[in-house]
C-alpha positions in Angstrom: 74.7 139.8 101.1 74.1 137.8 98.7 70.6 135.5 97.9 72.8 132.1 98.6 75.1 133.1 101.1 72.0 133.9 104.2 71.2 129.9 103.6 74.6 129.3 103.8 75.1 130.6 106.6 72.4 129.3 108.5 72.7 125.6 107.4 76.6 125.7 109.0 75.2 124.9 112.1 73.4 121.8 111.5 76.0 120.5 108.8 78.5 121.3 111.1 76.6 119.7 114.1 76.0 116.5 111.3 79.9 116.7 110.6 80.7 115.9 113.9 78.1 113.3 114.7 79.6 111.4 111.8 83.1 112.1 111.9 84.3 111.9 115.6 82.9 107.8 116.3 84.3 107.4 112.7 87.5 108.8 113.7 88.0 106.9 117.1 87.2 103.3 115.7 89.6 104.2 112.7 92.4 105.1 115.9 91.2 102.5 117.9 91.8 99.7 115.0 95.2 100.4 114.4 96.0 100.1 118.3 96.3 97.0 120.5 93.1 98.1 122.9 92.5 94.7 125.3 90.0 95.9 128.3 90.9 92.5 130.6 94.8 91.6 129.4 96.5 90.5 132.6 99.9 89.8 130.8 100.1 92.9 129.1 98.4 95.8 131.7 99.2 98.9 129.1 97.1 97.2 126.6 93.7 98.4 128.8 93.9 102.3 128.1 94.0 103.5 124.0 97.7 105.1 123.8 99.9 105.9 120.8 102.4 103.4 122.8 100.5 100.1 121.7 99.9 100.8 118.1 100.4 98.1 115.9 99.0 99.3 112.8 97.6 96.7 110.5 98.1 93.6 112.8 93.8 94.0 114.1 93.1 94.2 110.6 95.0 90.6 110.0 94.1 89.5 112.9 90.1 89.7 112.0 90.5 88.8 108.5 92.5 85.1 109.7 89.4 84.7 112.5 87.7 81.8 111.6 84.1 83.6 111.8 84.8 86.7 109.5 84.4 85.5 106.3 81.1 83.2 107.4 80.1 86.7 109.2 80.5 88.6 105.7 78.6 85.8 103.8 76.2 85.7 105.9 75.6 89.3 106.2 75.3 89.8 102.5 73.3 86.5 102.4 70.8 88.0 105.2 70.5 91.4 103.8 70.1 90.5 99.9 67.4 87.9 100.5 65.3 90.2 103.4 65.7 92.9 100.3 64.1 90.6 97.6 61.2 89.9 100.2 59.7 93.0 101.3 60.7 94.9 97.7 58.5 91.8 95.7 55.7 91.2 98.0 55.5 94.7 99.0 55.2 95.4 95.4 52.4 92.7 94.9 50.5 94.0 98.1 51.0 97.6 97.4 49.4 97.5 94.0 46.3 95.1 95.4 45.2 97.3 98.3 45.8 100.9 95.8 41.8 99.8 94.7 38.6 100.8 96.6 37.4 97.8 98.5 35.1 98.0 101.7 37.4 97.8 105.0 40.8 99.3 103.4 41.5 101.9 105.6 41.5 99.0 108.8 43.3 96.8 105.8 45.9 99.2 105.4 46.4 99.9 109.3 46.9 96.2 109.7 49.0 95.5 106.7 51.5 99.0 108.5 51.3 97.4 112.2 54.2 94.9 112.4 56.8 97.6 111.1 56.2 99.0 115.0 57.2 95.6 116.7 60.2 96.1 118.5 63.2 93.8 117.2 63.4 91.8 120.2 60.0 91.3 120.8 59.4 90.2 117.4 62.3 87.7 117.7 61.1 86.4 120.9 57.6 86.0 118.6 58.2 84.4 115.4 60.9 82.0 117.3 58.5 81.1 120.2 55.3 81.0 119.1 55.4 80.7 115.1 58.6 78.3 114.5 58.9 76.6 117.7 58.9 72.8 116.3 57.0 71.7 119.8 55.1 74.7 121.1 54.5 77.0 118.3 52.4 76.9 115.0 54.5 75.0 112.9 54.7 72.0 115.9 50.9 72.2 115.4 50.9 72.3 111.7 53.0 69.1 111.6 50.9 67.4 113.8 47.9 68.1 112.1 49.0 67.4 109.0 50.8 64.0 110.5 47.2 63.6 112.2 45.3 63.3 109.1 47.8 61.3 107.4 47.5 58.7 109.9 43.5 59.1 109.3 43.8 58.8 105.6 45.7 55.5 105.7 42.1 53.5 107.0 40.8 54.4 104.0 40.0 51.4 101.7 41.2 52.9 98.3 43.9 55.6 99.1 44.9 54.2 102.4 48.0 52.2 101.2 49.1 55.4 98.9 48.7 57.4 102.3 50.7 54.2 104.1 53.7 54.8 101.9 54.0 58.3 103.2 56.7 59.1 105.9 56.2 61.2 108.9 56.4 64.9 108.4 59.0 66.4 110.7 59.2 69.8 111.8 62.0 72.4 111.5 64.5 73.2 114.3 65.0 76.9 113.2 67.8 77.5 116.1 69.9 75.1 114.4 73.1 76.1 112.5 71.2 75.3 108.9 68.3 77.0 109.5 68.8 79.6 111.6 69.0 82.8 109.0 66.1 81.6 107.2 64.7 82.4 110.4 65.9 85.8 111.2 65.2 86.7 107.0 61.6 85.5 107.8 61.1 87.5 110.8 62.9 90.7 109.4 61.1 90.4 106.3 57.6 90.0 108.1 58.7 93.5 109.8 59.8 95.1 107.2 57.6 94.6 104.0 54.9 97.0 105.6 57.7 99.8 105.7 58.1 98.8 101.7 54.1 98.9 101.5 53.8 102.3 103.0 56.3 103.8 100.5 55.4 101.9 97.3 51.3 102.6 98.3 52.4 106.9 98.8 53.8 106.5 95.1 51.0 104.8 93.4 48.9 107.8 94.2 50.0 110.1 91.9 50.4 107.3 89.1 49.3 108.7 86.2 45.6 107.0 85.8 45.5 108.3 81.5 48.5 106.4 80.9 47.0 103.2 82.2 43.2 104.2 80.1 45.5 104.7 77.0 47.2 101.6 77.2 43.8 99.6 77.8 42.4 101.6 74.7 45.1 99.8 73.0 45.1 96.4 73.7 47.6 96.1 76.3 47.0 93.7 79.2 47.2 94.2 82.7 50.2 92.6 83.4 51.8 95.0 80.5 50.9 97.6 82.2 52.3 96.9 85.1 55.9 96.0 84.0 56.1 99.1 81.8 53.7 101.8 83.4 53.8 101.4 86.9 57.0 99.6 87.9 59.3 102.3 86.1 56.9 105.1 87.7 58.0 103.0 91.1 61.7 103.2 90.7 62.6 106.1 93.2 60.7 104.7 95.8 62.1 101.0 95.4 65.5 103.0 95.1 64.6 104.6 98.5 63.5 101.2 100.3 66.6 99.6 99.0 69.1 102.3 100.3 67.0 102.6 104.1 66.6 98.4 104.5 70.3 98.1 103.5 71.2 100.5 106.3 69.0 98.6 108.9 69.7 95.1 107.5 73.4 95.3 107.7 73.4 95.8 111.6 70.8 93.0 112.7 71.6 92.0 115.8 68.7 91.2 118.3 66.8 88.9 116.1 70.5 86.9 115.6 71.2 86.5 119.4 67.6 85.5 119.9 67.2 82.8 116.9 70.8 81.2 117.5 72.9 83.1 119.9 75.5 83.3 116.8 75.7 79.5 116.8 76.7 79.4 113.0 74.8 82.3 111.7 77.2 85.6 113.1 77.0 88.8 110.6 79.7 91.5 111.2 77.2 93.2 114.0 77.3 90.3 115.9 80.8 89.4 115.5 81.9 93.0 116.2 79.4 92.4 120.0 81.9 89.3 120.6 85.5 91.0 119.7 83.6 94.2 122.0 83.4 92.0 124.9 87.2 92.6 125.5 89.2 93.1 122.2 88.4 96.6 121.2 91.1 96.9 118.6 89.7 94.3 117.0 86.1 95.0 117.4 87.5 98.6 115.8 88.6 96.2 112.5 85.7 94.4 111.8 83.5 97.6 112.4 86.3 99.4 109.4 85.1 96.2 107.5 81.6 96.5 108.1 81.3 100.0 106.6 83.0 99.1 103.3 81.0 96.7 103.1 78.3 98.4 103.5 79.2 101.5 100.9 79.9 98.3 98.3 76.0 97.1 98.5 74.7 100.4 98.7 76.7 101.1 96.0 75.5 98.2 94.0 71.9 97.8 94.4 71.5 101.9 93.9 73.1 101.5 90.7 71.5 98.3 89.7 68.2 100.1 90.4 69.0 103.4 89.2 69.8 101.7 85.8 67.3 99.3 85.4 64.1 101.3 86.7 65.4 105.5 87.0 66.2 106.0 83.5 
């Protein structure tokens, strides 16, 4: 027996096992979406068990794409996940490199800065929508009014109180509304998720090579010179890596969408596939077909974009 083959052998198993895991729900969703599968259909009573007998091939797939939510699900989707990405990769980025130097209290820093990747999804909707961006009851409502407060005391003052009388009152956000409500869910999400970037991009920094960055000061270069050309490209794996693992997670938000708006106006493909699921599973099959290619085109995408720009 070979040197390869005794690896080979015992990795069938698990890549088998993996095979399976991957391939079967794949398989039955691709079957499903090409049937007409309708759990409460009182006209049509064969419709409520999967059989050959009700195919009708591409008809969930037109069916989805002429709803009137799909393409407002797929903007939104990419809208949500490319903006969440920019987030956590740039600040992460910022608050990586500031925390990589010996100051006193970094260890309880850094187990701060890593605690809100923990929340739970809901709970953290339920949080930032409640407490945070609640326009009466949470911290913005009080922000407003303070800083409405203090206008209103500005104004009795003799020399800037008619500039502060021309000033309107400041009105706070209704983040459940249809506008506003994915700003909402990217500000929570991103709030989650930039410790999971910090974590990674802070690991990598480690073993950044520290001569590079003496040489480079020996020579004139500035800070900020060597951080575009030393440290970012010395970063590229590990932005590739939170990129690929936030696109995954991104592209199937749902709790923080139900919580923020219950889909009033801001529905990705998740959510949209949860309200087809409710009784049309053909269709729910469709848009589920759709939500993976959509998801191998971004992954697709940002990796290369990445891999060119910082991996070379």
């Amino acid at each position: 027996m070979s040197n390869r083959t005794l690896p080979r052998i015992l990795q069938t198993p698990a890549v088998l096992l993996l095979l399976v895991w991957m391939l079967v729900p794949l398989s039955m969703t691709l079957y499903f979406s090409f049937i007409r599968y309708v759990l409460n259909s009182t006209i049509r009573p064969e419709w409520t068990t999967p059989s050959l007998s009700n195919w009708r091939g591409l008809g969930n797939y037109k069916y989805v794409l002429e709803a009137k939510d799909f393409w407002l699900a797929v903007s939104n989707s990419v809208f949500i996940v490319t903006s969440i990405l920019l987030i956590t990769v740039i600040l992460g980025l910022c608050i990586a490199v500031l925390i990589n130097r010996s100051f006193p209290g970094r260890g309880i820093v850094r187990v701060l800065l890593i605690s809100p990747f923990f929340v739970m999804p809901a709970v953290n909707g339920v949080l930032w929508i409640n407490m945070i961006l609640d326009p009466v009851l949470g911290l913005q409502g009080l922000a407003v009014g303070g800083i409405n407060d203090l206008i209103d005391g500005m104004r009795d003052f003799p020399v800037l109180g008619h500039f502060f009388s021309m000033w309107p009152q400041v009105q706070p956000i209704s983040f459940r509304g249809t506008n506003t409500s994915s700003i909402a869910v990217i500000m929570m999400v991103a709030w989650q998720w930039t410790p999971f970037a910090v974590l990674i991009f802070m690991t990598s920094l480690q073993s950044e090579d520290e001569s590079q960055k003496e040489a480079a000061t020996l020579d004139g270069a500035s800070a900020w010179s060597q951080f575009i050309n030393l440290t970012v490209p010395h970063l590229g794996r590990s932005i590739a890596i939170v990129v690929m693992i936030q696109s995954i997670f991104h592209l199937s938000l749902y709790a923080e969408i139900e919580i923020v708006s219950r889909g009033n106006g801001n529905k990705n493909l998740p959510y949209l596939i949860g309200e087809f699921a409710n009784n049309n599973i053909g269709a729910a099959s469709a848009t589920g077909i759709f939500a993976v290619i959509l998801a191998n085109i971004i992954a697709i995408f940002l990796l290369r974009m990445v891999g060119k720009t910082l991996m070379d």
